[in-house]
N, C-alpha and C positions, 0 to 999 in steps of 0.2 A: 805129312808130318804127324808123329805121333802125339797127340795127348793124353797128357795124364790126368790120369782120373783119382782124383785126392780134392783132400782142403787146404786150403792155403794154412802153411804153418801158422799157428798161433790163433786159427779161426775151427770153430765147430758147430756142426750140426745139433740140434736135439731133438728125439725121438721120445715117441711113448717107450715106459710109462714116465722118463723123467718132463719131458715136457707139458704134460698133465701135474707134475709136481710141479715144476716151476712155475706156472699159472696160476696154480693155488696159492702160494705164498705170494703171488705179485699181488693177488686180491687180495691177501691179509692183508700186506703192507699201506698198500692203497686204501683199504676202509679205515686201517686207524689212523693212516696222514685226515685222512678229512675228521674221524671224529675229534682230534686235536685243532680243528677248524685248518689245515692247509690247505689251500685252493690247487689245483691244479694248472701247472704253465708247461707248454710246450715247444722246444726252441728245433733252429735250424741245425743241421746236422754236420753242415758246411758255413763255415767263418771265413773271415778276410785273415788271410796267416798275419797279419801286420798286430789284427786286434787281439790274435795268442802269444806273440812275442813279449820276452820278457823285460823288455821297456817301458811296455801298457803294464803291465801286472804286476811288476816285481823281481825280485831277485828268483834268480835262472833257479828250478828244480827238474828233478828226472821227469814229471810227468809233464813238463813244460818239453824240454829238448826232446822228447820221445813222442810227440804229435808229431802224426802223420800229415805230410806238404803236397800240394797239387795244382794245378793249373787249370783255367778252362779255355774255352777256345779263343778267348780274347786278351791271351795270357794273363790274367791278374792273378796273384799270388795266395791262394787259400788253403785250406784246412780241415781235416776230422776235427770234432771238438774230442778234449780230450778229457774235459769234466762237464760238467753247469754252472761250474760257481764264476766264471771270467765273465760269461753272458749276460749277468746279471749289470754288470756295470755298463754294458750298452742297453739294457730294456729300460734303465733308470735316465741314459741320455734319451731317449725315443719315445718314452713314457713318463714326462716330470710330474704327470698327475694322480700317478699312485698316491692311491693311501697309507699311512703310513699307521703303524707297524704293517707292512705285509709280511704275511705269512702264505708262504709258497711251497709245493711240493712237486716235484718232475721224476717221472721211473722212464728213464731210455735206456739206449747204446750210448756208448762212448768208445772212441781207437787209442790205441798208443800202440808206436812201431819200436816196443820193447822187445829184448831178450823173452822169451817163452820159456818156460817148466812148468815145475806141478804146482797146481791152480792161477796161473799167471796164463793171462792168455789177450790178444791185442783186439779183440772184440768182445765188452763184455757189458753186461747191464747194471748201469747205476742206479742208485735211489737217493734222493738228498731231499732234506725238508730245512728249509732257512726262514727264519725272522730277520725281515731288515724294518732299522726304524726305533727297534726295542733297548737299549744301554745299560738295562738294568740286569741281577743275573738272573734274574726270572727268566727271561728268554733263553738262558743257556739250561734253566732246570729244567723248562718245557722239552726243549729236545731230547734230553736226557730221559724226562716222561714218555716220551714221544716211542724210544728203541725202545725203552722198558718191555714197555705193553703191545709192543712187535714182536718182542721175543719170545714173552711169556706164551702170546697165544699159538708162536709158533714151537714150543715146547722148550725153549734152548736157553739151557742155564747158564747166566754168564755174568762176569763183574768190571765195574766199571772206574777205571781210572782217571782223574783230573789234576794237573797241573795248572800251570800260568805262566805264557813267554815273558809277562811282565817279573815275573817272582826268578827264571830263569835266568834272564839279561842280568837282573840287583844283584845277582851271586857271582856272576864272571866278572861283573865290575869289581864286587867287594872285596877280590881277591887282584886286581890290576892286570887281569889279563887283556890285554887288546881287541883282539879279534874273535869277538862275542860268537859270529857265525858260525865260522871253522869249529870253533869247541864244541859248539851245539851240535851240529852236524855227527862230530864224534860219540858226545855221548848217547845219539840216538840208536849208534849202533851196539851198545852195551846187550841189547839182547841177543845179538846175532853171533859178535865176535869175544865179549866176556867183557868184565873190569880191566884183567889184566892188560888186553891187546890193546882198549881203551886208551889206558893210562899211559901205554907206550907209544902208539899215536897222538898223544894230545902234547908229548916233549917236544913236537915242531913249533907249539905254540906260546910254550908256560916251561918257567923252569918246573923243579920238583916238589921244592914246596909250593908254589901254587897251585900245582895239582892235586899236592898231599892236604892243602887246605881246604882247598873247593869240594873234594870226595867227602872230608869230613862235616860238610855244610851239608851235603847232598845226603847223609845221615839222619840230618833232623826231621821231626816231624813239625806238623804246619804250626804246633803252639809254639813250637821257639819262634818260627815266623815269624808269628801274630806279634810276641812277644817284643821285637826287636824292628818293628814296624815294617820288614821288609814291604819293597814293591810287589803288589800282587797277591802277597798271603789273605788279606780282607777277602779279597774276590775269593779265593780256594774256598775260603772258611764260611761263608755265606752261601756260596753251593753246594757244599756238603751238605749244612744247613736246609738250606731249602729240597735240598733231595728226600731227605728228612721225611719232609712232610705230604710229598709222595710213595711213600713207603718204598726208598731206594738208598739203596746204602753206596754212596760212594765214597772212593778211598785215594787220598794224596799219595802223588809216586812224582818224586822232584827229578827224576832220570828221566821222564818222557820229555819226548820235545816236538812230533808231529813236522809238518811241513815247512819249510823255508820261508814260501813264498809270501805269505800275507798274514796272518795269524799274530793278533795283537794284546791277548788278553786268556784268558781259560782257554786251554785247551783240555780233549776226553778219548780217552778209548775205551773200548767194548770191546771186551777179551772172552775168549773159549778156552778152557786150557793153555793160557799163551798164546793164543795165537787172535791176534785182532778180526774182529769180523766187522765192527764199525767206529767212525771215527767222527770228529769236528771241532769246533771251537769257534771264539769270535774274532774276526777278520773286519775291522771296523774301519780300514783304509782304503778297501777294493771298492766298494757297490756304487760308491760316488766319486769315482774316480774322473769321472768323463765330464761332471756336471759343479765339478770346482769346489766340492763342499764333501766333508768328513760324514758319512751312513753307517751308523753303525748296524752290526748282522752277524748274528752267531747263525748257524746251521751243522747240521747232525749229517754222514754220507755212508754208504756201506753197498755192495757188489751183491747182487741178487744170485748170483750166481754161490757164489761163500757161505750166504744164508741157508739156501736151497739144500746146501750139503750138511748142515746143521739142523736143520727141522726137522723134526719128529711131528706129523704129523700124519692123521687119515685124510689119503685121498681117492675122493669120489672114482667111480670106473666110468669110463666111457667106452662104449654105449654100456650101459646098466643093463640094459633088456637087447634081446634080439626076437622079433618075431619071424615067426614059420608061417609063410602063406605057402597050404596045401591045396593052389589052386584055387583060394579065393583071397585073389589081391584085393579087391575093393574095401571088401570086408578086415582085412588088415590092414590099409592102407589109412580108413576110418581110424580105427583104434588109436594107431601107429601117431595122428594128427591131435588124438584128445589126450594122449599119452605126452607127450611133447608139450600142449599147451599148459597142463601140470606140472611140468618142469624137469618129466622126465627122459635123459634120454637112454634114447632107441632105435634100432635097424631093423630095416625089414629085410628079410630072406626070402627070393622068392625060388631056390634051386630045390633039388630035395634035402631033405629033412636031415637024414646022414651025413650030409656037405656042409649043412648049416649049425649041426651038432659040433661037427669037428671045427669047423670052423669058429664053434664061441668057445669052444677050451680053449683054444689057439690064443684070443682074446681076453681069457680068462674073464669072461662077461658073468654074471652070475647068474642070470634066470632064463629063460628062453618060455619064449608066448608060444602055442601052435593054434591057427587057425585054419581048421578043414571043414567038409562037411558035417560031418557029427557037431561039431563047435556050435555053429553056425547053428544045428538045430534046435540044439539044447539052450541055445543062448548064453553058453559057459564055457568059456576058455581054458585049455590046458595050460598049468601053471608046471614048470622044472625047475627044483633047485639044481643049477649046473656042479654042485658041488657034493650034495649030498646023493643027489637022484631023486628025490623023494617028487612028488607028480598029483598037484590035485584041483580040481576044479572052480574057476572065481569067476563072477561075471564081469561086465565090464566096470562098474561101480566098485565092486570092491578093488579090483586091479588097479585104476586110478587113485582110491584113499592109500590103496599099500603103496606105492611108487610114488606118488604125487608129490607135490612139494610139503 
């Protein structure tokens, strides 16, 4: 039988030099969850499908129907997880003694046995940092602090949009339309298919002037809101507010609406030129769902992968150094170990010199050590800029301060 040799649609590889990128930015991400104080949790990767269905969770969305189903040998009915946020309402059955507010942060995988294109792919890595416990909207400006200063350090200019399913529902009511879901669903799609196509999907729901009223509702800014008490406007205007004092500017966009399934209060996105790189809100009816009682929990989510292709940043080379043993391995092999405990890294060559020349351009390494005998007598290492050529002599002292941490 022939096999093919390929990846499975929808799955990839990554290779130097992006997987040396990706690393970097999982460690940015990662030091600033914890300096915002999120703990690190780490979950199973396989669920009982019963506790993804959307009975447990909520009303049916794409990334719910698009988890991947599986069996094991004693056929019971399980699962990819397909986020982290479902999880959380069994660690809060299984764990009643958390503290509360937790603040939690998780960077995995996650599947969905989606359609595939460009940047959609069915194995990809999440990153979510959640407060459960918190009600106030402090806990939704945190997170919002949270990307800020993820993005910043990751170089990637971007701005930030908030709504409220609360302020969302008051409008489709205020205008008598029914079927609050259907509508929302549509106008989510206004970025993709226009106003126009909108407006014309949304006549299965609303006559004309209810849609010609609601569009014009969907005009204001938050002070008519505030103004007119709507549901939800307070919450907008107190986050903006507190963003404020974060030195973050967020901006009301009454046309967003985020996800179906749980999302009870502010919602946010994180745009790039239009195009969302991270997203969240507070979902105050899921985390306590198993344990009989209402937890509230905003959290922040975004694909490491979307990020990855947005960062501007410097990243380090591996190996940094290559050394040349001309026949004295010990003597390189030494260095090679005190080099390393400074922090930095380095390969040893032990072929000839020519081989191992061409082999760091290949690598595009940037210095190359040679240790021969001359070296060896003199107590001084030949030092190569692999870039410039340039060639001159440091002992072991000084080559550890230069590369060292």
């Amino acid at each position: 039988m022939k096999i093919e040799i390929d990846t499975v649609k929808g799955f990839q590889d990554y290779l130097p030099p992006l997987s040396i990128k990706r690393d970097a930015v999982r460690e940015i991400i990662r030091k600033n969850f914890e300096l915002h104080g999120f703990l690190p949790v780490e979950t199973p990767i396989v669920e009982f499908d019963e506790l993804m269905r959307s009975d447990n969770i909520g009303e049916e969305d794409e990334a719910v129907s698009d988890r991947f189903r599986l069996k094991d040998r004693a056929g019971r009915n399980l699962g990819l997880r397909y986020e982290f946020t479902f999880q959380l309402a069994r660690i809060f059955k299984q764990n009643p003694n958390i503290k509360l507010p937790f603040r939690r942060y998780q960077i995995g995988e996650v599947f969905r046995d989606e359609p595939t294109g460009t940047g959609r792919f069915r194995q990809f890595v999440q990153c979510d940092a959640d407060i459960i416990g918190d009600s106030s909207v402090n806990g939704d400006a945190e997170c919002l602090a949270l990307i800020s200063d993820v993005l910043k350090e990751l170089g990637i200019r971007a701005e930030i949009k908030v709504n409220s399913r609360k302020l969302m529902n008051s409008l489709i009511e205020s205008v008598e339309i029914s079927d609050r879901k259907s509508v929302m669903r549509e106008l989510d799609k206004i970025d993709k298919i226009g106003e126009d196509m909108v407006k014309l999907n949304l006549k299965k729901y609303a006559d004309v002037n209810q849609i010609l009223t609601l569009f014009k509702l969907l005009e204001k800014d938050i002070d008519f809101f505030m103004e007119n008490a709507s549901d939800g406007a307070e919450d907008i205007s107190l986050l903006i507010e507190q963003c404020k004092k974060y030195g973050i500017s967020a901006s009301f966009t009454p046309y967003m609406v985020r996800g179906f399934g749980y999302y009870t209060g502010n919602i946010f996105e994180v745009k790039v030129e239009g195009r969302t790189i991270a997203a969240g809100g507070r979902y105050d009816k899921s985390a306590g769902k198993f344990v009989g009682k209402e937890i509230p929990a905003v959290g922040i989510s975004f694909g490491l992968e979307r990020v990855t292709e947005e960062a501007r940043i410097k990243v380090g080379q591996i190996p940094k150094l290559i050394i040349i043993s001309l026949n004295k391995d010990k003597e390189s092999i030494s260095l090679a170990k005190k080099l390393r405990k400074e922090g930095a890294s380095c390969q040893i060559f032990f072929e000839r010199a020519g081989k191992a020349l061409e082999y760091a351009n290949a690598l595009l390494i940037s210095h190359a050590i040679f240790i021969g005998k001359e070296e060896v007598e003199k107590k001084k290492f030949k030092l190569k800029d692999m870039k410039s050529g340039d060639e001159k002599y440091l002992t072991e002292k000084q080559l550890l301060k230069m590369f060292g941490k």
